[in-house]
N, C-alpha and C positions, 0 to 999 in steps of 0.2 A: 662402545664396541662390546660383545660379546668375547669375556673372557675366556679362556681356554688352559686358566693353571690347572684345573681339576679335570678335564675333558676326560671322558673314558674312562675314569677312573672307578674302581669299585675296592669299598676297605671295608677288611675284616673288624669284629667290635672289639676294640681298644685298640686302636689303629689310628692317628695322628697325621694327615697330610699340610704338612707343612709348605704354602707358597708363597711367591712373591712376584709381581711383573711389572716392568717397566716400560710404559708407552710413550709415544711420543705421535702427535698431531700436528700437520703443517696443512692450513687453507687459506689457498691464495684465492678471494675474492674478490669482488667490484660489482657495482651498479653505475648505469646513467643516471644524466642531472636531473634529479625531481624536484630543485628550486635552483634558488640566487649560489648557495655555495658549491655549482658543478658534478662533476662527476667523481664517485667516491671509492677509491680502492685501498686495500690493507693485508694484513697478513694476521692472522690469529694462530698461535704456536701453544699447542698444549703439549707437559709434561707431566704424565700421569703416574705414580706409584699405587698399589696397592698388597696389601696385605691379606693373603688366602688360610684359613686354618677349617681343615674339613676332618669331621670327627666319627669314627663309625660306631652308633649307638648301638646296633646290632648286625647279623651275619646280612638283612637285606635293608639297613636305614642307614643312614646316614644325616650329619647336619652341617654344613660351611656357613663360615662369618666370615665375609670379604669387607674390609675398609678401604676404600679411596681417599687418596689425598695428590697435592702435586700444584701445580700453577698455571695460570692461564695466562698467555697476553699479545696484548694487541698493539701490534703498530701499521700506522693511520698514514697514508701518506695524500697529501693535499693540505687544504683547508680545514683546520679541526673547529665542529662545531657541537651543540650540544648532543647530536648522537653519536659522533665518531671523535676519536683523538687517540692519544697512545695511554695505553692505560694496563694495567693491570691485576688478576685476583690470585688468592694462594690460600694456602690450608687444607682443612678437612673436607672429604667430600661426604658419599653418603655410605651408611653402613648396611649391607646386604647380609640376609637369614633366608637361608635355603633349606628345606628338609628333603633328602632325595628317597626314594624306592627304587630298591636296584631289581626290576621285574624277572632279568633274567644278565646273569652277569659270567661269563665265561671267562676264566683268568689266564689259561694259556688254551695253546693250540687254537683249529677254528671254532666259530663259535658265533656268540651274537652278544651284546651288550644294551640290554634296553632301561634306559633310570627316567624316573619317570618324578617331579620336581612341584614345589613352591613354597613361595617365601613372599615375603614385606620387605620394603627397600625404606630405613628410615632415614632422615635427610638431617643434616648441618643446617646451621644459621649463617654458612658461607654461602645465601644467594638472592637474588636481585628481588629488594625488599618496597620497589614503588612501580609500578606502571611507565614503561616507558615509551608507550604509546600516548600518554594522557596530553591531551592540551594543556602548553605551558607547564609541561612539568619540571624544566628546565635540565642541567648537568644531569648526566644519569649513566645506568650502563645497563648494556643489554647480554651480559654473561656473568658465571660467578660458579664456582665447584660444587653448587650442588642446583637442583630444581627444588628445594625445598617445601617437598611435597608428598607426602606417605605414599606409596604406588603398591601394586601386589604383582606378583611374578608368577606365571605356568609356563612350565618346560617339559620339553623331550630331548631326552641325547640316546643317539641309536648308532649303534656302531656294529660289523659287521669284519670278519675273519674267516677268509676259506683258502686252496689251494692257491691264488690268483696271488701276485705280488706284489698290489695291490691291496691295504686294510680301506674299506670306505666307511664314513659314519656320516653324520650330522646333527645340527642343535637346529630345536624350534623354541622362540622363547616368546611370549608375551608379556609385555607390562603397559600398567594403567594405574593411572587417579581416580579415586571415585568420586573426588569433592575437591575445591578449593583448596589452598593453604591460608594461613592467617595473614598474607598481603594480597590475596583475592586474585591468584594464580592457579591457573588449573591446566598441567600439561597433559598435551596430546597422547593418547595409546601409542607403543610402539610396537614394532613387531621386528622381532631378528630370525635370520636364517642363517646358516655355515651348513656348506658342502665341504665335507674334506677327506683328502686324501694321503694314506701314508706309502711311501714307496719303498716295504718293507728290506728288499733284497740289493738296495743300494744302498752305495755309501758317495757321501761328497766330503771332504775332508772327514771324515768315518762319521758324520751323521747323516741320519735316515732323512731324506727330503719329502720335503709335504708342501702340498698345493688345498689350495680353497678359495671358494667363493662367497664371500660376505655381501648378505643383501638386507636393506633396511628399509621398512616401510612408516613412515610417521604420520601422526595426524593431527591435526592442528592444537595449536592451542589455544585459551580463553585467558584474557585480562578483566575482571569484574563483569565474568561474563558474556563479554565482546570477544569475538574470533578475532585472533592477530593475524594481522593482514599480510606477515612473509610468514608464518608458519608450515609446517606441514613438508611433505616431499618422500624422495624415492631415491634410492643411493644402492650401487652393485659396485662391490669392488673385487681383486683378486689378489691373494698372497701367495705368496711363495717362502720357505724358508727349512731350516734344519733341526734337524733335533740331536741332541746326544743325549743316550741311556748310560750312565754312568751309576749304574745300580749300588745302593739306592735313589741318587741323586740322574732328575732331568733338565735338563736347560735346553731349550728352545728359542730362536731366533728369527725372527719373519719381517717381510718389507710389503705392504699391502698399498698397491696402485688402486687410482679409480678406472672404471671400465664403464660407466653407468650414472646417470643420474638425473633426476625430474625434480629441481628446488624450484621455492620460491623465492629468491632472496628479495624481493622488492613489495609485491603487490599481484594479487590474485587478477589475471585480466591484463596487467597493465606491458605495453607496448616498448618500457624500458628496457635496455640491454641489459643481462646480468648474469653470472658465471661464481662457480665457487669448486676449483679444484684443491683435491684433497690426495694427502699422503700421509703415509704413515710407517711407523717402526716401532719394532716391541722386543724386549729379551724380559723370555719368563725361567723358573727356576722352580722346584719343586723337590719334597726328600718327602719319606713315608716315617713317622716314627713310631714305637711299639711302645704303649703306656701300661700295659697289663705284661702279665706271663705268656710266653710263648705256645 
């Protein structure tokens, strides 16, 4: 997902945003029988932490180092055979370096917010280290905390502030591989979007409510070169959730339904039934701290 502890944010230099968020992933999946062991469905439950530190190098730069970590797992129900069973991964995920430009940053009143973004995502040795597509490749898994893969990021976050009661913004983000990893893994470009909305002049137990729209477009991947053959797809979803301004501390809460989605779980072309809905919930958390003189 596209994070959102630093959203909007613009820090003065020697300014310290300190965050933190807590995700969580529930996809109830299945496919038809594409051999002898039937038809296959399960549950993959991710619990994701990460750790936000965003530093303002000057009055329009800034730099964030975000760490993931947290566990993934999977419970199989049916027949467990070499690609499916109950199984689980944990630890470090990947470390993210963002340098932003705050093109035009308004800190109160109306206004406009335009930061303009990239960075390298460098990846753990917490992830799937053989082909699990390969003839005979026998036990294996098809997930692990990280893609372990160097990728590069461009972003825009553009946010907007007028008389209307209504704050509107949005993130554009890119990322990509430009080569292999050294188990001969090369994931797919992605592409994120967020529409969001804050609904300044409310209160719902006295936080400000915010809606959005999360939309994800992926492209496939390669195993030694070989397009893997469920990769790739298209996923809209919608959140809803609260924020409290407890100056200078933020804590925000959100529950993000599917509304949308074009996967492959099976095979390019193929005739099989197959379904993968998703849920999700996050509480993130956020303070500013002042390392310099006022």
């Amino acid at each position: 997902p596209v994070g959102t502890a630093n959203t909007g944010i613009g820090l003065s230099q020697g300014k310290l945003l300190f965050g933190g968020n807590i995700s969580s992933q529930f996809i109830d999946w299945g496919h038809g029988a594409l051999d002898e062991t039937g038809e296959h469905e399960g549950f993959l439950n991710s619990n994701i932490g990460e750790l936000n530190f965003n530093y303002g190098l000057a009055e329009d730069w800034n730099l964030e180092t975000n760490l993931s970590f947290g566990i993934r797992k999977m419970d199989f129900l049916g027949r467990e055979n070499d690609h499916h069973r109950d199984e689980s991964r944990s630890g470090i995920g990947d470390l993210r370096l963002t340098l932003r430009y705050l093109s035009s940053n308004v800190t109160f009143g109306p206004g406009t917010r335009l930061f303009l973004g990239g960075g390298i995502i460098l990846p753990s040795n917490n992830t799937v280290k053989k082909n699990p597509f390969a003839e005979n490749v026998g036990p294996h898994t098809h997930f692990d905390m990280s893609e372990g893969a160097i990728k590069y990021v461009g972003e825009i976050q553009y946010f907007k502030r007028d008389n209307s009661p209504i704050v509107k913004g949005g993130i554009l983000k890119f990322t990509s591989a430009t080569k292999e990893n050294k188990y001969s893994y090369k994931p797919g470009y992605q592409l994120d979007g967020i529409a969001m909305f804050y609904w300044q002049t409310k209160e719902i137990l006295k936080g400000i409510p915010q809606f959005s729209f999360v939309a994800q477009n992926r492209g496939v991947d390669h195993w030694e070169g070989i397009e893997t053959p469920n990769s790739g797809g298209s996923i809209i979803q919608g959140s809803v959730g609260l924020m409290w301004n407890l100056d200078p501390h933020h804590i925000t809460v959100s529950l993000r339904m599917p509304l949308y989605q074009n996967l492959n779980m099976v095979k390019e072309g193929s005739s099989v039934d197959n379904h993968a809905k998703m849920w999700g919930f996050s509480l993130s958390y956020r303070t500013i701290i002042s390392l310099g003189e006022e």
